[in-house]
Backbone as ProteinMPNN parsed JSONL, in Angstrom:
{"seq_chain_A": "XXXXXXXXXXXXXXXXXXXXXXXXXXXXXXXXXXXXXXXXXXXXXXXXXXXXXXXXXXXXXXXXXXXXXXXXXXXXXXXX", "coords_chain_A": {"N_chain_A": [[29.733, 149.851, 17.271], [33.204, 150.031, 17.303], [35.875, 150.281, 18.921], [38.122, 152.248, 17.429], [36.243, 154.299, 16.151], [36.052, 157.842, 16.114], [35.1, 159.93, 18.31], [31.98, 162.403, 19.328], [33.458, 164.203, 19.62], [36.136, 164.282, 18.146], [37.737, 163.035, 19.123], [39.414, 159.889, 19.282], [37.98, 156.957, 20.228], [38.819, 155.143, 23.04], [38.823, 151.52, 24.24], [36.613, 150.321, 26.638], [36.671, 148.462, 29.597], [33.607, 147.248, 30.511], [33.11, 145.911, 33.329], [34.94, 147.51, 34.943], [34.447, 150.083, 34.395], [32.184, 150.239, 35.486], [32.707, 149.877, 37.958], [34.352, 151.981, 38.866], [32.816, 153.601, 38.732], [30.616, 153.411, 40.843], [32.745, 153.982, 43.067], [33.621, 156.279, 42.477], [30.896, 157.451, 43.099], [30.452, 157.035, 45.727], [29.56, 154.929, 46.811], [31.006, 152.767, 46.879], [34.102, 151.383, 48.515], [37.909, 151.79, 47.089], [38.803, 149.095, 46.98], [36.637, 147.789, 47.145], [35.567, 148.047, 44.813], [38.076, 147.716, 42.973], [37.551, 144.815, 43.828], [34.939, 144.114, 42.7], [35.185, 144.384, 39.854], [36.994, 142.93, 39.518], [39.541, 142.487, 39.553], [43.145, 143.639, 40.907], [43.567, 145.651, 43.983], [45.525, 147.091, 43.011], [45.87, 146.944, 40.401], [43.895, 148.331, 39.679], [44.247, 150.73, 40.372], [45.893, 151.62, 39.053], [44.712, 151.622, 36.52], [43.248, 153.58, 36.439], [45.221, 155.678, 37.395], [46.114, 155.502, 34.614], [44.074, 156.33, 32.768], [44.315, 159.437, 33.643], [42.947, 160.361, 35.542], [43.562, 160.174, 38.421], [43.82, 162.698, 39.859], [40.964, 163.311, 39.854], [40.224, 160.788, 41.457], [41.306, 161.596, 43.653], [43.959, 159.802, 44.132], [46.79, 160.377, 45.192], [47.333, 160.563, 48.061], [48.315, 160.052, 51.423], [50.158, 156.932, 51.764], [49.695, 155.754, 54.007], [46.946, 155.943, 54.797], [45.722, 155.252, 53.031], [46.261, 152.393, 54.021], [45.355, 152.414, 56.312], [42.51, 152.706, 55.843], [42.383, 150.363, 54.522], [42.874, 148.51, 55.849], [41.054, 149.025, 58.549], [38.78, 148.317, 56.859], [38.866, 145.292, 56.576], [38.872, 144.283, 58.764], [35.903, 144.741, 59.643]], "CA_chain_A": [[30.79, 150.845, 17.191], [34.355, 149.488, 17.842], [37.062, 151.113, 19.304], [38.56, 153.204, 16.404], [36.055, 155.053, 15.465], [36.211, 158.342, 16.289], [33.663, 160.503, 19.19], [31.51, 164.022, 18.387], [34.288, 165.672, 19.627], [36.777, 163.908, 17.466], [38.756, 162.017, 20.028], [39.807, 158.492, 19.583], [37.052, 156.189, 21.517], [39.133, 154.173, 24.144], [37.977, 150.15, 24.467], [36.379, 150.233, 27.965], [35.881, 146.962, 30.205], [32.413, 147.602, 31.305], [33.081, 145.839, 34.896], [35.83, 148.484, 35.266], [33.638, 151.185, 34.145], [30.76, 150.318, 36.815], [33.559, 149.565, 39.582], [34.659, 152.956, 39.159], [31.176, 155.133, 38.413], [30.487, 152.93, 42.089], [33.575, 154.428, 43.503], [33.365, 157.917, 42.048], [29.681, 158.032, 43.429], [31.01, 156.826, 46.979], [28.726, 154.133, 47.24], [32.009, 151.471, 47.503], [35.763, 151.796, 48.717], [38.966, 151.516, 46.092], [39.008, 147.793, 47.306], [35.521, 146.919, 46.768], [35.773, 148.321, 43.087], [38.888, 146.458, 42.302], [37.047, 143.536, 43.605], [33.53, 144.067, 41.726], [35.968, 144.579, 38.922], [37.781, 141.336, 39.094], [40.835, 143.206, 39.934], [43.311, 144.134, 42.613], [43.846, 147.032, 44.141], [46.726, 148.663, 42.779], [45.57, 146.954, 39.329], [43.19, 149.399, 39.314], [44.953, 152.288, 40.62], [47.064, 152.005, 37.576], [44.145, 151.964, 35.366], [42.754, 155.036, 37.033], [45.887, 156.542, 36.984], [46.46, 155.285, 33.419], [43.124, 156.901, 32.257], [43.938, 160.354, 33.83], [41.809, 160.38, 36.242], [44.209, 159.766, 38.96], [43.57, 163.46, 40.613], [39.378, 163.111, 39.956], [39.656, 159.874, 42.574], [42.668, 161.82, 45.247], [45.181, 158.721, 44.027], [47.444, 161.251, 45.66], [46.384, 160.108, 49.423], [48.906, 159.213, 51.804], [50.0, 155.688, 51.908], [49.691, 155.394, 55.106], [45.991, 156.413, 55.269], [45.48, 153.553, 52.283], [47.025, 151.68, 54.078], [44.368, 152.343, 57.565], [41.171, 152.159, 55.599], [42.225, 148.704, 53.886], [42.94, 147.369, 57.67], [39.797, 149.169, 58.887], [37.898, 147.216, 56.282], [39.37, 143.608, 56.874], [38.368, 144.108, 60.452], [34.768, 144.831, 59.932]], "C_chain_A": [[32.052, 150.244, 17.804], [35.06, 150.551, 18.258], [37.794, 152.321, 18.616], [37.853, 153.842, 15.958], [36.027, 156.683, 16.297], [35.181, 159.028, 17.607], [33.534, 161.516, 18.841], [32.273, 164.131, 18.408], [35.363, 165.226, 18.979], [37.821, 163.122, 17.986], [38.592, 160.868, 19.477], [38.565, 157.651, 20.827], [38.042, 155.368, 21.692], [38.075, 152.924, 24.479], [38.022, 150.428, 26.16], [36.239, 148.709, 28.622], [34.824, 147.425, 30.762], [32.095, 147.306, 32.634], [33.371, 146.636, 35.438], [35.224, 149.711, 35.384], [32.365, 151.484, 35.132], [31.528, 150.476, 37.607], [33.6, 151.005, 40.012], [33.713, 153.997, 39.153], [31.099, 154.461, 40.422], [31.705, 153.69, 43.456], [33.438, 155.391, 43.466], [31.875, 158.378, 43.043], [29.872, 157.84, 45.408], [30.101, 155.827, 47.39], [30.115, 152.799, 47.385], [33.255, 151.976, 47.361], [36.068, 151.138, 47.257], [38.729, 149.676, 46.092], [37.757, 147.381, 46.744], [35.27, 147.559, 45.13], [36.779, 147.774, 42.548], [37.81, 145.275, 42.391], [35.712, 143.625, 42.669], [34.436, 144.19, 39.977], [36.444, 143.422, 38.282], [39.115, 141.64, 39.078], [41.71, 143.458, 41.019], [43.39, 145.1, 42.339], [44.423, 147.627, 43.461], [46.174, 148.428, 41.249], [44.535, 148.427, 38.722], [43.262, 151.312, 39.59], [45.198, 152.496, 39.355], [46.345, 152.104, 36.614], [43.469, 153.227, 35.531], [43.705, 156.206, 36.96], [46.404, 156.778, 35.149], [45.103, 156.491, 32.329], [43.047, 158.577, 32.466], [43.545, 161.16, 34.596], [42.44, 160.176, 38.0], [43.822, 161.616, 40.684], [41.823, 163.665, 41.062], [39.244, 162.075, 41.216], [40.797, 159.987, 43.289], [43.338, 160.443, 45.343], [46.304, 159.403, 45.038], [47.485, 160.965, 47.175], [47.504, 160.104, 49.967], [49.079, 157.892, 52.472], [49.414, 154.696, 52.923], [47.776, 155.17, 55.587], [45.004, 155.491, 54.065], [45.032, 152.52, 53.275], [45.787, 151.185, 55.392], [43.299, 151.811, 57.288], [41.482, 150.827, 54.847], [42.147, 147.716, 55.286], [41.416, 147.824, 57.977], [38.65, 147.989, 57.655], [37.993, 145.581, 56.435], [38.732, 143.403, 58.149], [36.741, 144.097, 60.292], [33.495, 142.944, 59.459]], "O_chain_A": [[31.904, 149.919, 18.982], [34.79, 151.701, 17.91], [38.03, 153.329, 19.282], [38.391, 154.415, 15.01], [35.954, 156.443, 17.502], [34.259, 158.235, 17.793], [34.402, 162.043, 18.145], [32.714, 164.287, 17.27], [36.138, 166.146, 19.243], [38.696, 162.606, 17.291], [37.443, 160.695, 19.071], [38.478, 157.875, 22.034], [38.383, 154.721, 20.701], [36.911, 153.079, 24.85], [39.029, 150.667, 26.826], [35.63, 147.857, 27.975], [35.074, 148.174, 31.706], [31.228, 147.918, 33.259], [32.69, 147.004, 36.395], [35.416, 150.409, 36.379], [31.79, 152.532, 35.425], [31.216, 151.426, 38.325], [33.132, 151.399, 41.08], [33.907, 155.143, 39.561], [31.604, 155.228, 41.242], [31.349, 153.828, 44.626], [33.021, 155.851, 44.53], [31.805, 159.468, 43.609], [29.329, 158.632, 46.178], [29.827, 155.919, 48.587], [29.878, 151.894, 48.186], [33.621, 152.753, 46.479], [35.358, 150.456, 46.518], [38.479, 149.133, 45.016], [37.809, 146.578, 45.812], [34.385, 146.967, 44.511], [36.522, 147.216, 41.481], [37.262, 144.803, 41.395], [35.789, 142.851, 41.715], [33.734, 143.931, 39.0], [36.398, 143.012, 37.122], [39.848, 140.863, 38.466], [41.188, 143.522, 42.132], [43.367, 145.661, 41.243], [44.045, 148.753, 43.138], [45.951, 149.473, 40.637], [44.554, 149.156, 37.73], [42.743, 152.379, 39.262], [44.775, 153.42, 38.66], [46.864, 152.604, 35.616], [43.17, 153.862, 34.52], [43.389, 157.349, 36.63], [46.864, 157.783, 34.606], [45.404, 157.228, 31.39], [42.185, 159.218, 31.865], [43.654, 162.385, 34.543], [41.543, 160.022, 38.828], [43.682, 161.529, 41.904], [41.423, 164.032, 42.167], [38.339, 162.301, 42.019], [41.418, 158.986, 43.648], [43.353, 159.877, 46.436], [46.689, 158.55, 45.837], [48.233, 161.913, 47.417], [48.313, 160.16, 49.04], [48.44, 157.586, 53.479], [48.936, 153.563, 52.872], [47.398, 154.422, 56.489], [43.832, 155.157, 54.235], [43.941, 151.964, 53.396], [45.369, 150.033, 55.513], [42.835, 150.838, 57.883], [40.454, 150.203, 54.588], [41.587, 146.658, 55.576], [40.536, 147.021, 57.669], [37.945, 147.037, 57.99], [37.008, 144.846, 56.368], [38.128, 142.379, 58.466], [36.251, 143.221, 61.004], [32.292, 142.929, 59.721]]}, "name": "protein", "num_of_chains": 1, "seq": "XXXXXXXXXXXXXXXXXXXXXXXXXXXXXXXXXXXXXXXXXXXXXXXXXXXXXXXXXXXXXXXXXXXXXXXXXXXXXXXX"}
């Protein structure tokens, strides 16, 4: 099935990267931070913001955050 063909519900199927697609089910399920899903991804960070926000999905994973509090848990993780 390629990309164009249609789904039941008649939407347009979207080409997925399937790394992207685990990174983020991994994320969503809370089993790994934003960071460690870019990286299992093969991605950076914000790369994958933007595909998260690009997809929609941007309020489903609280993109919304403040920066600042990004900004803590990326330091908190470097440190550990």
């Amino acid at each position: 099935m390629d990309g164009d063909e249609p789904t039941d519900d008649g939407r347009e199927r979207a080409d997925v990267d399937p790394d992207l697609a685990m990174a983020l089910g991994l994320y969503a399920l809370g089993d790994v931070s934003l960071q460690e899903a870019a990286t299992e991804a093969g991605v950076t960070y914000w790369e994958l913001e933007d595909a998260i926000e690009s997809a929609g999905l941007a309020d489903a994973f609280d993109l919304d955050r403040d920066v600042s509090a990004t900004i803590d848990d990326l330091l908190d993780e470097a440190g550990e």
